[in-house]
C-alpha positions as CSV (number, residue, x, y, z in Angstrom):
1,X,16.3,151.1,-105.7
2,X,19.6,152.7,-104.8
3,X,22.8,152.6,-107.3
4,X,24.5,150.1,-105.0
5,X,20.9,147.7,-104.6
6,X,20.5,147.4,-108.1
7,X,24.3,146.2,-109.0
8,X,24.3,144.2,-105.7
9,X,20.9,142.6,-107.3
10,X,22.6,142.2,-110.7
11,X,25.4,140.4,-109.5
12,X,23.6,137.8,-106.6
13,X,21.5,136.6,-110.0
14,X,24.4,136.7,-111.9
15,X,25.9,134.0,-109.0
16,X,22.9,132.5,-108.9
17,X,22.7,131.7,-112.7
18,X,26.0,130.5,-112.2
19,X,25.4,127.9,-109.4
20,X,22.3,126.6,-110.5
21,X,24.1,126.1,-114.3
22,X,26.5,124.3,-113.2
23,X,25.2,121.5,-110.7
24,X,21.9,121.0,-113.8
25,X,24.7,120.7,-116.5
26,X,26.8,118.0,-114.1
27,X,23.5,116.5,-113.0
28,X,22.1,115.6,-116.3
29,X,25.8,114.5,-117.7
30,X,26.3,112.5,-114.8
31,X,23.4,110.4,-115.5
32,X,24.6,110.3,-119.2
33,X,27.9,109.3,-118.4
34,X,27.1,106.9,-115.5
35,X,28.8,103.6,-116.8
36,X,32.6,105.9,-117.2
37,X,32.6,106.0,-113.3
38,X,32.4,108.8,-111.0
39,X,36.8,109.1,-110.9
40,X,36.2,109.9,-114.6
41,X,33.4,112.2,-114.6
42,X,34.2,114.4,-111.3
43,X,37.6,115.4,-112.3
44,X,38.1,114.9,-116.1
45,X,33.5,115.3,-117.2
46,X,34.0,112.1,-119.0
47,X,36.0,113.3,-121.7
48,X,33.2,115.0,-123.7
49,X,34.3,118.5,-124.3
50,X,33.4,120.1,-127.4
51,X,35.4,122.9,-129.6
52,X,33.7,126.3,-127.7
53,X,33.5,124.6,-124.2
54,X,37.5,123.5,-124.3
55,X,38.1,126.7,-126.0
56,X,36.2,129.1,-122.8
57,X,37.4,126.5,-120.0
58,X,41.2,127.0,-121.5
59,X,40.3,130.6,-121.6
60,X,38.6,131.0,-118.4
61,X,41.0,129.2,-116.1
62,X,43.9,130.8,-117.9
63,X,42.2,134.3,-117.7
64,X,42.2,135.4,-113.8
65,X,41.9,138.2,-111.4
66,X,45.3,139.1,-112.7
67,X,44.1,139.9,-116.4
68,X,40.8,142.0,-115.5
69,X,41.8,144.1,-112.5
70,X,45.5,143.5,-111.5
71,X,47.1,143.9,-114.9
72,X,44.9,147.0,-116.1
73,X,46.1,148.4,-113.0
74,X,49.2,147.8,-113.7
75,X,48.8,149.3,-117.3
76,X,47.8,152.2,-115.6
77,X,50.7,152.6,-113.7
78,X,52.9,151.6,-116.7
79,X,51.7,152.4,-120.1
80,X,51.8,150.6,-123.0
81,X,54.5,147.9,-122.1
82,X,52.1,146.2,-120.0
83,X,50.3,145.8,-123.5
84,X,52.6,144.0,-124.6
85,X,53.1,141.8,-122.1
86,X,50.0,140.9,-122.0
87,X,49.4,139.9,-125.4
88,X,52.5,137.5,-125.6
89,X,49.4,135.4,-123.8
90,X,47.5,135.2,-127.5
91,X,49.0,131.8,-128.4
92,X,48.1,130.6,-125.5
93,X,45.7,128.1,-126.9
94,X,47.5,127.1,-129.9
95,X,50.5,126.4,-127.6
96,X,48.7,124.6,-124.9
97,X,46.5,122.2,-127.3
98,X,48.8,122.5,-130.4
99,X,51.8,121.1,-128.7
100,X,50.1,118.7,-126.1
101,X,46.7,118.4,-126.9
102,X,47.0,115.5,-129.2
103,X,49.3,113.6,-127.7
104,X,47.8,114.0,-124.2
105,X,44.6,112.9,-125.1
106,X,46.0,109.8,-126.7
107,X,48.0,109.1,-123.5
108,X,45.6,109.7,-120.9
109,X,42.9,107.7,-122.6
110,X,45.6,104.5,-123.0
111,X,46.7,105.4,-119.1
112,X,43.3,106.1,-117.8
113,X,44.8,109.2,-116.4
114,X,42.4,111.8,-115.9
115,X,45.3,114.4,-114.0
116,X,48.4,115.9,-115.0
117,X,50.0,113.7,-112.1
118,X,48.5,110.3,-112.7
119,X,50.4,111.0,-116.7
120,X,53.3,111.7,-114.7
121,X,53.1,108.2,-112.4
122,X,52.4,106.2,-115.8
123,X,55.3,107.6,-117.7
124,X,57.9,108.2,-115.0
125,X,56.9,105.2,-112.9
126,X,58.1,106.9,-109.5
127,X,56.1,106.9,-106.6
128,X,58.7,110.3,-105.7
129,X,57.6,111.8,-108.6
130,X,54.0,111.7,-107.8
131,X,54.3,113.2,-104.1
132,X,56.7,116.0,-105.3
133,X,54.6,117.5,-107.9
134,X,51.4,116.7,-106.0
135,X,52.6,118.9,-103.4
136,X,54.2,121.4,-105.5
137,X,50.7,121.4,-107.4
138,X,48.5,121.9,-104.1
139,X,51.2,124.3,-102.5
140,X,51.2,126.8,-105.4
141,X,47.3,126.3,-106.2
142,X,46.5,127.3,-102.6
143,X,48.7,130.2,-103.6
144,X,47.3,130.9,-106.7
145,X,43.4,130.7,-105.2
146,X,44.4,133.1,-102.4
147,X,45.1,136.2,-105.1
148,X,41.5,135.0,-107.1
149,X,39.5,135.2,-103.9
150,X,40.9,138.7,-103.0
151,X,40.4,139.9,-106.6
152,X,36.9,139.4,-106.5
153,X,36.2,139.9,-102.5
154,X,38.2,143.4,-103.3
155,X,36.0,144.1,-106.6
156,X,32.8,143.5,-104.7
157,X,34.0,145.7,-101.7
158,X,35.1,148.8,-103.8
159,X,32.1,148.8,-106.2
160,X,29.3,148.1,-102.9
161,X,30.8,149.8,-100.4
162,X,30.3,146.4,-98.3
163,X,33.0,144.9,-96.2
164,X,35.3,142.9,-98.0
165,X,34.0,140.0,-95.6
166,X,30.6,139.8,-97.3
167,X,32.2,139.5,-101.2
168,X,34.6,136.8,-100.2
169,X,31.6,134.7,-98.1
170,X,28.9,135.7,-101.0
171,X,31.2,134.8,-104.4
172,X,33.4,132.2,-102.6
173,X,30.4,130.6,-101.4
174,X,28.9,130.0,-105.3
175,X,31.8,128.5,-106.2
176,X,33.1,126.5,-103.2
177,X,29.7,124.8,-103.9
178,X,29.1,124.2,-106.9
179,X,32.6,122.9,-107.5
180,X,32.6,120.5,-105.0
181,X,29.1,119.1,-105.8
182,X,29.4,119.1,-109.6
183,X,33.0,118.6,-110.4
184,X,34.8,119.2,-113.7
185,X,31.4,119.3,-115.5
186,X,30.2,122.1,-113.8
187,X,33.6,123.9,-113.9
188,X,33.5,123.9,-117.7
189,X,29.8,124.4,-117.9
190,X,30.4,127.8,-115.6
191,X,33.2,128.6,-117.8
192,X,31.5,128.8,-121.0
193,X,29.0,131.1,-119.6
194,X,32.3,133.0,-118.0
195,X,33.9,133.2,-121.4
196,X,31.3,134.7,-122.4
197,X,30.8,137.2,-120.0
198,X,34.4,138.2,-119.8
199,X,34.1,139.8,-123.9
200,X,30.8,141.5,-122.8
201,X,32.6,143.3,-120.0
202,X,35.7,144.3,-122.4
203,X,34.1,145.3,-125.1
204,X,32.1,147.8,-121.9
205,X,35.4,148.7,-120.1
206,X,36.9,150.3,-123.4
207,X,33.5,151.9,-124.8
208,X,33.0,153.2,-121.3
209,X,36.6,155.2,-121.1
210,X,36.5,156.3,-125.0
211,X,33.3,157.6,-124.8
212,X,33.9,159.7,-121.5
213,X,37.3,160.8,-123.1
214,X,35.0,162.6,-125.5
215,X,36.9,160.1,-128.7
216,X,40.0,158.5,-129.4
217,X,41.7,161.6,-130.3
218,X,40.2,163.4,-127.3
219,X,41.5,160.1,-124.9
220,X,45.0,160.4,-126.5
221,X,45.7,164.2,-125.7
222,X,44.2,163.6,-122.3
223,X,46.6,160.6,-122.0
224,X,49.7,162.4,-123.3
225,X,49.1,164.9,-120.4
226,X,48.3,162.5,-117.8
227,X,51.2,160.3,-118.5
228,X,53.5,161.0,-121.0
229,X,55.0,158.1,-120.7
230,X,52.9,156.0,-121.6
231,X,53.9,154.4,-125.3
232,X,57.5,154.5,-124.4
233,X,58.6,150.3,-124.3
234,X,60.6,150.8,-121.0
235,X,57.7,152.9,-119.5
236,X,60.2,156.0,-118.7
237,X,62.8,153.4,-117.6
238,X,60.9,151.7,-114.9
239,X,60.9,148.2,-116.7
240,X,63.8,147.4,-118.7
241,X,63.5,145.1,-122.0
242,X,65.5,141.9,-120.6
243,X,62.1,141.9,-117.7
244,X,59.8,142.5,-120.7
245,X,61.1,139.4,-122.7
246,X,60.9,137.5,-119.5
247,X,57.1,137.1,-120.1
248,X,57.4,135.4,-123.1
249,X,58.8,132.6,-120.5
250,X,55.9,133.5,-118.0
251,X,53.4,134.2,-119.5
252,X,54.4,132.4,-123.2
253,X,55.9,129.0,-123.7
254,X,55.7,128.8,-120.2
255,X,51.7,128.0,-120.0
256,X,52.6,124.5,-121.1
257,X,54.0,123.8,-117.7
258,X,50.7,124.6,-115.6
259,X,48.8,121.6,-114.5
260,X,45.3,123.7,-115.2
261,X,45.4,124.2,-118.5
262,X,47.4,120.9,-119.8
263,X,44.9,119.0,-118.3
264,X,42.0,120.7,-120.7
265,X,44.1,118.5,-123.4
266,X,42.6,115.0,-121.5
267,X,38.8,115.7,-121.4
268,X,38.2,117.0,-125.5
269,X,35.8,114.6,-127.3
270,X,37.5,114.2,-130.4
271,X,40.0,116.0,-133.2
272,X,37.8,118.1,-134.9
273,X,37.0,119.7,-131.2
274,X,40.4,120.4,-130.5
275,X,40.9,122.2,-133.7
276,X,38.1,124.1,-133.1
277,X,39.0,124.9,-129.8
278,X,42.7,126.3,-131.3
279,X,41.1,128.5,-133.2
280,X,38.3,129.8,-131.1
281,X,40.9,130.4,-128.0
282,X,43.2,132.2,-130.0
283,X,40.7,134.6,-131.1
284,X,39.0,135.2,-127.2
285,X,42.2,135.1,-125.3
286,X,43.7,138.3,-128.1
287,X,40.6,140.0,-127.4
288,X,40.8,140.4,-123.6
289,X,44.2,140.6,-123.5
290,X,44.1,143.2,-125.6
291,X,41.3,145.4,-124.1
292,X,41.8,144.8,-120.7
293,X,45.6,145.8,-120.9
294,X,44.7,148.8,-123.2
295,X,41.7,150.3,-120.8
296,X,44.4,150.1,-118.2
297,X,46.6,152.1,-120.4
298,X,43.9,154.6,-121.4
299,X,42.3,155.0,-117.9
300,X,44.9,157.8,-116.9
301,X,42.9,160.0,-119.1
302,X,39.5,160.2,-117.2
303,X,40.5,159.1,-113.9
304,X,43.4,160.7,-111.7
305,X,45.9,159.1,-109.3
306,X,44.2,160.3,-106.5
307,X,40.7,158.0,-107.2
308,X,41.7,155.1,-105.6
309,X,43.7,153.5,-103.0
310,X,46.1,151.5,-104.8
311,X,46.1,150.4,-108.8
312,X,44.3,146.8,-107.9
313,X,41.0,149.3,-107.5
314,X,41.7,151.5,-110.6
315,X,39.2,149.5,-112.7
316,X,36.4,149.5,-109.5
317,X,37.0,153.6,-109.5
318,X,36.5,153.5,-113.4
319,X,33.4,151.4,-112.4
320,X,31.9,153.1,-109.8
321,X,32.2,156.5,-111.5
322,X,31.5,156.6,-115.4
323,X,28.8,153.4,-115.3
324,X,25.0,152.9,-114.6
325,X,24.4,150.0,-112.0
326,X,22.7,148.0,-114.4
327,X,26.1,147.9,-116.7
328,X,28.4,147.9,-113.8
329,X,26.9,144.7,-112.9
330,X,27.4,143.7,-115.9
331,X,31.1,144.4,-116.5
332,X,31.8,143.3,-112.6
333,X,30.2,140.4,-113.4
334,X,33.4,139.8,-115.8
335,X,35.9,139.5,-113.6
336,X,33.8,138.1,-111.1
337,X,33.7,135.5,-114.0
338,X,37.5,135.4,-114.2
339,X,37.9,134.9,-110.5
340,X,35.6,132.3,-110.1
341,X,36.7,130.1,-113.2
342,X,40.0,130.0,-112.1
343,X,39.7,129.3,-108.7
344,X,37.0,126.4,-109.5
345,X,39.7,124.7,-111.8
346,X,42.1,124.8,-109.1
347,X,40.0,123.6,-106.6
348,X,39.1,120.7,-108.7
349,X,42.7,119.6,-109.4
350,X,44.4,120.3,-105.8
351,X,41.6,117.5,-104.7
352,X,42.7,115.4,-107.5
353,X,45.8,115.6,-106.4
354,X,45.1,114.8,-103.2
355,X,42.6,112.3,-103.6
356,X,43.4,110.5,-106.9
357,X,47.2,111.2,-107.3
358,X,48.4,110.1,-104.0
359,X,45.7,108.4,-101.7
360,X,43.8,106.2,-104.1
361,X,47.4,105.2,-105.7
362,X,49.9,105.0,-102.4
363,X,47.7,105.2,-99.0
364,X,44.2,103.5,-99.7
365,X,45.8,99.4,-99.5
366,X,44.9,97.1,-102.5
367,X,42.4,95.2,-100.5
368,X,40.0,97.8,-99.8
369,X,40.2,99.0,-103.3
370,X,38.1,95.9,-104.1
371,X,35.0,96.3,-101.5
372,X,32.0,97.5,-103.2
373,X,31.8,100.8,-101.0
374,X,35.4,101.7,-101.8
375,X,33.8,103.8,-105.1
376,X,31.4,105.4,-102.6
377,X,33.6,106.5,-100.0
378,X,35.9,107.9,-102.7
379,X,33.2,109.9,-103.7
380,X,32.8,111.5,-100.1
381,X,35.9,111.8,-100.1
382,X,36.4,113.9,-103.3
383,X,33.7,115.9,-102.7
384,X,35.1,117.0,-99.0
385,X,38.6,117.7,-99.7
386,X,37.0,120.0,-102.4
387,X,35.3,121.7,-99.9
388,X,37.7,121.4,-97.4
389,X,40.6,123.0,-99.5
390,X,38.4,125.7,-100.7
391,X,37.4,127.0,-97.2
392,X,41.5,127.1,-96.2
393,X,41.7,129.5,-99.2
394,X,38.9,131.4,-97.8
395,X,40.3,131.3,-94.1
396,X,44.0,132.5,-95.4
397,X,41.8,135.4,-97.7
398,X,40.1,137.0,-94.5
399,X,43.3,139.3,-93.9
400,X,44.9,139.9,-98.0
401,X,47.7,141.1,-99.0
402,X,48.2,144.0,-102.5
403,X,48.8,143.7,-105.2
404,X,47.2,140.0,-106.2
405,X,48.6,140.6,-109.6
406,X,52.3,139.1,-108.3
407,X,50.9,136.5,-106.1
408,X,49.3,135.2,-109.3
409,X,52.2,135.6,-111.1
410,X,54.6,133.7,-108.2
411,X,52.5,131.1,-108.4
412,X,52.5,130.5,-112.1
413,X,56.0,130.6,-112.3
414,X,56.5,128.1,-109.3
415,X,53.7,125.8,-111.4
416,X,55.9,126.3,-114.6
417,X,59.5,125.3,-113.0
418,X,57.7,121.9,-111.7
419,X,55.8,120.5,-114.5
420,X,57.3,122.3,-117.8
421,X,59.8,119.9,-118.5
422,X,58.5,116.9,-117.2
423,X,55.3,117.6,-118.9
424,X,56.9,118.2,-121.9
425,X,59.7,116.2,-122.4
426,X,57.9,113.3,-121.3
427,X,55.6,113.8,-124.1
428,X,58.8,113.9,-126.5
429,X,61.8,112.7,-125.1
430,X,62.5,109.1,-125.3
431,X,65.4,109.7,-122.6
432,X,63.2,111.4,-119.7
433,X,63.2,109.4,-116.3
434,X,62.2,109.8,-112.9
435,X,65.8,111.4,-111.7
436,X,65.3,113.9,-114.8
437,X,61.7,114.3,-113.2
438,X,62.7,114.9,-109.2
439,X,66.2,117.0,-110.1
440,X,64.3,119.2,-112.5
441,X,61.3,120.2,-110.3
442,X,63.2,120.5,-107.2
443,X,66.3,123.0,-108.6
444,X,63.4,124.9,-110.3
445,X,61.3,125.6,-107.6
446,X,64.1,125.8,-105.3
447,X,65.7,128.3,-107.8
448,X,62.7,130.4,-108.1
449,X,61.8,130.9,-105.2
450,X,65.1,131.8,-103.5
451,X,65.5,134.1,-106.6
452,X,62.0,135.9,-105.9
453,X,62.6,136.2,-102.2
454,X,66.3,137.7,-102.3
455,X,65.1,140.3,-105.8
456,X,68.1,138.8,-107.7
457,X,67.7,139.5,-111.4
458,X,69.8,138.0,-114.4
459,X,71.0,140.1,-116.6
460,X,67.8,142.0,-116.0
461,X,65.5,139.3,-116.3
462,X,62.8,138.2,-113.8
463,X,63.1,135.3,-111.9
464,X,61.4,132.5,-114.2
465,X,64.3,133.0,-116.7
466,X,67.2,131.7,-115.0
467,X,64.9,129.5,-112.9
468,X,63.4,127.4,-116.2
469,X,67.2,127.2,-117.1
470,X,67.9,125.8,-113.8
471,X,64.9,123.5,-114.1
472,X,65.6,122.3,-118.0
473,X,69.7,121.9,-117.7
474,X,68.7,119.8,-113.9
475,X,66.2,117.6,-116.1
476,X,68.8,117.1,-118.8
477,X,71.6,115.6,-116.4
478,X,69.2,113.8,-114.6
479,X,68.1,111.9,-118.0
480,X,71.8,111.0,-118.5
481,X,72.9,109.8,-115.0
482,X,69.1,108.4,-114.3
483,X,67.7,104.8,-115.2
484,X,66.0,105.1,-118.3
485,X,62.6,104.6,-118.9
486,X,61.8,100.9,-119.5
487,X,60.9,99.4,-123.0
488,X,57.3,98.9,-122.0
489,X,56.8,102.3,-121.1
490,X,58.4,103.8,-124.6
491,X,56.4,101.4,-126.6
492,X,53.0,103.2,-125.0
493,X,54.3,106.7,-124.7
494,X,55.8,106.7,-128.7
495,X,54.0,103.9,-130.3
496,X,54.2,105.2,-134.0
């Protein structure tokens, strides 16, 4: 077989593992877990996460595209700060399921709610609420999907030599499918396996470049040639230090305003889990951050500028020249992983959002809700918007765009400025209300994305800065000139 047959062949039964994973996995739980309701198990898996699976979901939804191919190219391009930007990511977990898993998973399970949205219609109690951020949710999902299912189309393209066409049917295919047939079961069953696959491929990415540099010491005289700016902090000046401190915002405290990963805090099984989980992320995000960012940083030094079209295909080039097909399909298979992790989380929750979030609780009328087949057609229902959304991510991914890593990153920090603080202070602020909720979202989003599409800066900063500033100081007025929560509300949300 030719070099591009056998990693074609390694990465179809890689897909294939995948697929048929998943839907067994959400099969045999759905039988289990057949008296919590299909609402429950297709978009929260009935609550039964253990330590390792909420650990890799957390990790495999939060790790994209971005992390294995945009953000080593990056690296490339900038040296060592991009290091360091990256690994402002390794608290990640803690953060996420330090500061909300507790108290999430309490409130969901007295709520019933099994999104980030229905938390926010029991807390907030604002049918405006729910619309805004359901839209904002879907809006920036959509946008957020589009740069995972050009990561991987462009992956497969650069290391087959196939149109980008057939990696975007092939990969987008698996996962359109198996999401929408197994739901959040199969998402986190596919992720474990993903989490897994992603260290395999870093620990072969950085071996691979070492090893051709002829050692470390070899690699960092090669490097200091190739770019010799590639320790300094600013990266010769190009990225100033305010824009580097911007990502502990982004990329840092920030995390515990996107929908994705705060929802992993409503479906772990108990406390012993979620400790487990801390630790376990902690240590697998550090990891890839770490080598990802630092092959990026290294590659300079066995593979020149003029290898590849633009830096999204620096780690295909490093790929396609230094590894056997067997191992390429292997490490491909990575972000392959990353991509299709995200995107399947994603998917899950824009139909939530859709489906649960605004037509079960405002369109579907109270009547109907009682008919026996109103569970069935919700089911239908759930599963086709799935599908339906994926394939409008896969339409507006024919024709991409470069450079996926900052349509990733746009979309995070859109996600952030709607749902940081009512996520948050909801969770802690006796004084949060539905005005706080609305003003808060809206001069966030509105901030950052007039700040993004006119390049203004603060002070040096990017964009997410001044625009959670905006979104925080608009929640805080909003809680003082707003109707505050009722009593029966407070007693549920900080019952001691």
């Amino acid at each position: 077989m030719s070099y591009t047959a056998i990693l074609i062949t390694v990465l179809v039964v890689y897909l294939i593992f995948n697929l048929v994973a998943g839907l067994w996995v959400s099969n045999r739980q759905a039988k289990a877990d057949a008296g919590k309701g299909f609402i429950n198990n297709y978009f929260i898996g009935g609550r039964s996460m253990g330590g390792l699976v909420l650990a890799m979901t957390l990790v495999a939804t939060f790790t994209s595209a971005s992390s294995f191919i945009g953000g080593p190219g990056v690296a490339y391009e900038k040296g060592l700060v991009w290091v360091y930007l990256s690994m402002i990511q390794v608290p990640t977990a803690f953060i996420i399921l330090g500061i909300l898993g507790k108290k999430f998973a309490l409130i969901s399970r007295k709520t019933g709610a099994v999104t980030v949205t229905d938390y926010l219609r029991a807390r907030y109690k604002s049918k405006v609420v729910v619309w805004i951020s359901s839209i904002c949710l879907v809006l920036f999902f959509v946008a957020q999907m589009m740069s995972q299912f050009i990561g991987g189309a462009v992956l497969f393209q650069s290391i087959t030599g196939l149109p980008y066409i057939y990696g975007l049917v092939l990969f987008g295919a698996v996962v359109i499918i198996y999401t929408t047939i197994g739901g959040f079961k199969a998402v986190t069953t596919t992720d474990t396996i993903q989490g897994i696959i992603m260290v395999i491929g870093g620990f072969i990415i950085l071996a691979t470049i070492v090893t051709t540099a002829g050692g470390f010491d070899s690699l960092i005289g090669k490097l200091n040639v190739a770019n010799p700016d590639w320790a300094d902090i600013t990266s010769g000046g190009s990225t100033a230090k305010a824009y580097v401190m911007s990502f502990w915002v982004l990329v840092g405290v920030g995390v515990l305003g996107l929908p994705q990963t705060a929802v992993r805090g409503m479906g772990f099984k108990d406390t012993k889990a979620l400790h487990n989980a801390i630790i376990y992320g902690t240590i697998v995000v550090g990891f890839l951050m770490l080598v990802m960012h630092i092959s990026g940083v290294f590659a300079p030094a066995v593979l020149a500028p003029g290898e590849f079209e633009t830096t999204d295909y620096v780690v295909p080039a490093l790929v396609l020249k230094y590894m056997n097909p067997v191992v390429a399909g292997l490490f491909i298979a990575a972000p392959l992983a990353a991509v299709m992790s995200t995107v399947s989380s994603l998917l899950i929750l824009a139909s939530a959002a859709i489906v649960k979030d605004l037509y079960m609780n405002y369109i579907a009328k109270p009547e109907a809700k009682k008919e026996p087949k109103f569970n069935g057609k919700i089911k239908w229902m759930s599963i086709g918007t799935t599908f339906l959304i994926g394939v409008i991510v896969f339409i507006f991914t024919v024709y991409p765009p470069d450079l996926i890593v900052w349509i990733n990153l746009f979309a995070m920090g859109g996600l952030e400025c709607a749902f940081f603080c009512p996520i948050l202070f909801g969770l802690y602020w006796k004084r949060a209300n539905g005005t706080a909720c609305i003003l808060s979202a809206i001069c966030g989003v509105a901030a950052f994305i007039l700040m993004n599409t006119y390049g203004v800066s603060v002070l040096g900063t990017s964009p997410i800065v001044p625009s959670i500033i905006i979104s925080v100081a608009s929640f805080v007025i909003g809680a003082f000139i707003g109707k505050p929560a009722d009593q029966k509300t407070l007693d549920l949300f900080f019952a001691e």
